[in-house]
MITI-712999 format. One line per field, with one value per residue (C-alpha): residue number from 1; residue in one letter; x negated, y negated, z. Coordinates in steps of 0.2 Angstrom, whole numbers, plus 5000, padded with zeros to 4 digits. Example, Ala and Ser with C-alpha at 12.3 -4.5 7.8 and 13.67 -1.06 7.14 Angstrom:
MITI-712999
seq = c(1,2)
type = c(A,S)
u = c(4938,4932)
v = c(5022,5005)
w = c(5039,5036)
This chain:
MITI-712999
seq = c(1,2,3,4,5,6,7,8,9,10,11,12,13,14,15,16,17,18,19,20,21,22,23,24,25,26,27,28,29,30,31,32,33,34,35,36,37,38,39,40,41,42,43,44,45,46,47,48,49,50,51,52,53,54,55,56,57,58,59,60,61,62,63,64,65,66,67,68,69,70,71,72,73,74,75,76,77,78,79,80,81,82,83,84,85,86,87,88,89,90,91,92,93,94,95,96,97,98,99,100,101,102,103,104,105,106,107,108,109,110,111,112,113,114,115,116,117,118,119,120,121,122,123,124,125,126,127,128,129,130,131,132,133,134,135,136,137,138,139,140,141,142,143,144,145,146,147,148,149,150,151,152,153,154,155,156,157,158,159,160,161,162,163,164,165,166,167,168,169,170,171,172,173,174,175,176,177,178,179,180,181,182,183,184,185,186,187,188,189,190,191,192,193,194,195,196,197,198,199,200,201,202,203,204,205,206,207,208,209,210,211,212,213,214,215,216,217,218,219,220,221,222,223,224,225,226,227,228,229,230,231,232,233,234,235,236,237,238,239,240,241,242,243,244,245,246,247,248,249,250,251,252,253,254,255,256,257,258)
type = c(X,X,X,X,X,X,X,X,X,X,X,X,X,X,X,X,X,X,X,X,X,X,X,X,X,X,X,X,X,X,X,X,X,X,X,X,X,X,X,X,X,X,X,X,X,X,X,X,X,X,X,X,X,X,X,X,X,X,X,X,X,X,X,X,X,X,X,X,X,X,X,X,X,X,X,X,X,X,X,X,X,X,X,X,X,X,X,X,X,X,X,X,X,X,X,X,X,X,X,X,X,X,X,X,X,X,X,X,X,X,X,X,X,X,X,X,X,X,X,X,X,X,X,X,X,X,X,X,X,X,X,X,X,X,X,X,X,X,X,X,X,X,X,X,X,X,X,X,X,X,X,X,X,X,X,X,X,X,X,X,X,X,X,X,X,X,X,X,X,X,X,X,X,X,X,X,X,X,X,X,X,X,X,X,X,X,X,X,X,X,X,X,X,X,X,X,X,X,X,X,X,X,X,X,X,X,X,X,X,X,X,X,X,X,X,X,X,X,X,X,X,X,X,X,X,X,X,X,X,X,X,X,X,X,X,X,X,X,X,X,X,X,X,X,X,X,X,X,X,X,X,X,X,X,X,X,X,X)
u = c(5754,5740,5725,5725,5741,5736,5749,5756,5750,5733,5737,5739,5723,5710,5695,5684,5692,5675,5665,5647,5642,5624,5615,5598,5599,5583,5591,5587,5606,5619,5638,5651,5670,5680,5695,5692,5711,5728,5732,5745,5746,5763,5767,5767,5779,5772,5771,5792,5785,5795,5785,5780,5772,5763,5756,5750,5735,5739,5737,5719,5706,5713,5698,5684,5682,5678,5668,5658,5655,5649,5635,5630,5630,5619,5609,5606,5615,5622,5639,5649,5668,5684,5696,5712,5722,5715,5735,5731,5716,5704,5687,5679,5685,5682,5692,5692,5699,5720,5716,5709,5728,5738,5757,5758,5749,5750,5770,5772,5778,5770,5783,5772,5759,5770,5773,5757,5751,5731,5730,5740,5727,5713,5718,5716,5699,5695,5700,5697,5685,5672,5669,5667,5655,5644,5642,5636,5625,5618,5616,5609,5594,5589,5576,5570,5573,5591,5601,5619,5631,5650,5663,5682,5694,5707,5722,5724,5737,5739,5752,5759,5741,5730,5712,5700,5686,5682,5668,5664,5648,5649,5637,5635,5622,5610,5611,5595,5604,5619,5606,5597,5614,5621,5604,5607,5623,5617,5605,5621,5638,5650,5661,5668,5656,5656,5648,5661,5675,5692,5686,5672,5665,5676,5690,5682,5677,5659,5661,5651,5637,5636,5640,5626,5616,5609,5605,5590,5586,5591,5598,5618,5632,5650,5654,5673,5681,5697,5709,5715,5698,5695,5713,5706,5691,5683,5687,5676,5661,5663,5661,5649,5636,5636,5634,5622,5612,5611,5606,5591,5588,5590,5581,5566,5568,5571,5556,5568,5567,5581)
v = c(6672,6660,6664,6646,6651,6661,6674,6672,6692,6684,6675,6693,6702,6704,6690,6700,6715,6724,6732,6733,6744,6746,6733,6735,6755,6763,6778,6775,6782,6770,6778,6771,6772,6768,6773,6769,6760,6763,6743,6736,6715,6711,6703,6717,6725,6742,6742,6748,6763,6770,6772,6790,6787,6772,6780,6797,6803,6791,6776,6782,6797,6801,6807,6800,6784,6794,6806,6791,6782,6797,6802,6782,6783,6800,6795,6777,6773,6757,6759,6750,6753,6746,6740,6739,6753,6761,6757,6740,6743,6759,6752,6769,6763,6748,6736,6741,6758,6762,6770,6756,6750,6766,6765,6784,6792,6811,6814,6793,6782,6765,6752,6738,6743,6744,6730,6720,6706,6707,6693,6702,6716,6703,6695,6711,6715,6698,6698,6719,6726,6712,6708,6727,6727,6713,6721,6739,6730,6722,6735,6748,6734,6730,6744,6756,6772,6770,6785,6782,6796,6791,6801,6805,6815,6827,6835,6854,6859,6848,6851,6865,6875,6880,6873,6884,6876,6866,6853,6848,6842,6830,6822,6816,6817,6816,6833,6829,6826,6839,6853,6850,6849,6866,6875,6868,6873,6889,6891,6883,6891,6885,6879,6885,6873,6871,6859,6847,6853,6848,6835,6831,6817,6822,6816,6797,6799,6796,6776,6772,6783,6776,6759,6756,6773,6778,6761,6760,6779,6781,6798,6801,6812,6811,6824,6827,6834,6844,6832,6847,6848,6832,6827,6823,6814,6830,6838,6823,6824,6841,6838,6824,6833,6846,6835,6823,6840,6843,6828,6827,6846,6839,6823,6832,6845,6829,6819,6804,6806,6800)
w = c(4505,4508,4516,4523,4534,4547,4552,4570,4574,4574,4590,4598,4593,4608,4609,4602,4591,4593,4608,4610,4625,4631,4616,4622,4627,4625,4616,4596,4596,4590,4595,4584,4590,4573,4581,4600,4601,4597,4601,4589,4591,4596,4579,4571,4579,4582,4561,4561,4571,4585,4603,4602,4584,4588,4603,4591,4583,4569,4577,4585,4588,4607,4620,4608,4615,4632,4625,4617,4631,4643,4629,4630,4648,4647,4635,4638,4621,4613,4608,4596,4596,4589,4599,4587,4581,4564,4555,4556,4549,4548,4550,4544,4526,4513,4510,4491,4497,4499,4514,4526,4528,4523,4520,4525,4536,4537,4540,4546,4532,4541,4536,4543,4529,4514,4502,4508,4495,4493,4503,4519,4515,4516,4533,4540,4533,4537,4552,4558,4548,4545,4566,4566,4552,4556,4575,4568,4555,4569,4579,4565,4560,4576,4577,4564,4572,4574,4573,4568,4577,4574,4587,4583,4587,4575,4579,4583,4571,4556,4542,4552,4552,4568,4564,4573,4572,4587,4582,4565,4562,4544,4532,4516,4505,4520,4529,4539,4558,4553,4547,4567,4577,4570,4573,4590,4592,4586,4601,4614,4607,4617,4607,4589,4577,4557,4546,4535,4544,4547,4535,4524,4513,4499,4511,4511,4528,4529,4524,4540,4536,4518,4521,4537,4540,4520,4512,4531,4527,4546,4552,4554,4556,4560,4575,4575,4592,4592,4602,4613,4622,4627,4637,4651,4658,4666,4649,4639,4652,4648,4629,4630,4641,4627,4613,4622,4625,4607,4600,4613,4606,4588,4588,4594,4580,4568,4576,4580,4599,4611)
């Protein structure tokens, strides 16, 4: 395939594939939505999935989009969110990784995905992941006190398993922002809360923290919401007015300030 010849699913992808929310919010916060949508373009064909799969958690993080934007609302916060499903490509992966356009995710075989030629792969990063990437860049060197806060969502039973835990709070190497969130949580228990937890950075899921938070020394964390809480929009206010309260309670610990 030539990179020349666009193909004609690019006709269908939405103006802009990327949202920003709030750009000049006073919060330091940045909220990132990596998998804000579940929008396959029509040339794709739903990927060869049927309705109910391309409509599942594998094709998005359900209620984290919402929950995002009530904390940006709260907090006076710029958000920055995707607005293509994560099959086509997962923005909170390189380009150099398998997973940014997997070919199987969790019990899905993705036929859409499988067989692609590097330059397939490269039209979708191209055309997905660097729009996405420039915006956050954007956003993350507009001030130096940013704080970056990514929001998604995980499924309450995975590989036949119950998870427990309720909200994860994840880090890499820096554990600065973590370390104040679950002393906050401490203090405010209502919810069941562990660090690293469904997933952790030995999963590959901390791109976004590495790629714009680390290299600007600003403070991060992923916060992962378990999908059953957050069904409805009563349910997300609910979450988000948590959250929002514990990243005011941690900034201040931190000395970012919100």
């Amino acid at each position: 395939m030539n990179l020349s010849t666009k193909p004609d699913w690019l006709a269908t992808l939405p103006e802009n594939v990327v949202s920003t929310s709030h750009p000049a919010g006073q919060s330091p916060i940045l909220l990132v939505c990596e998998h804000a949508s579940k929008f396959i373009p029509e040339g794709l064909g739903r990927l060869g999935l049927d309705e109910a799969a391309s409509q599942s958690h594998i094709a998005w993080d359900p209620g984290a989009l919402g929950v995002a934007r009530h904390i940006s609302e709260m907090l006076d916060a710029t958000l920055v969110a995707q607005k293509t499903s994560r099959l086509v490509y997962d923005c909170n992966r390189p380009p150099c990784s398998a997973q940014a356009v997997r070919a199987k995710s969790e019990i899905y075989d993705i036929p859409g995905n499988q067989n692609l030629s590097p330059a397939e792969r490269a039209l979708r990063a191209m055309y997905i992941y660097e729009p996405f990437r420039k915006a956050l860049a954007t956003q993350a060197r507009s001030r130096p006190d940013r704080v970056l806060v990514t929001i998604h969502s995980f499924t309450p039973v995975y590989e036949g398993r119950p998870r427990a835990v309720e909200i994860g709070i994840l880090h890499d190497r820096d554990s600065r922002l973590a370390d104040a969130l679950l002393d906050a949580a401490i203090k405010n228990p209502a919810y069941k809360v562990e660090r690293n937890a469904p997933y952790g950075p030995q999963d590959g899921v901390t791109h976004t923290l590495n790629a714009h938070a680390r290299p600007l020394g600003l403070l991060n964390v992923m916060i992962e919401i378990r999908n059953d809480l957050i069904l409805t929009e009563k349910d997300q206010r609910k979450v988000a007015t948590w959250l929002a309260e514990l990243l005011t309670s941690a900034l201040k610990t931190t000395g970012g300030g919100a």
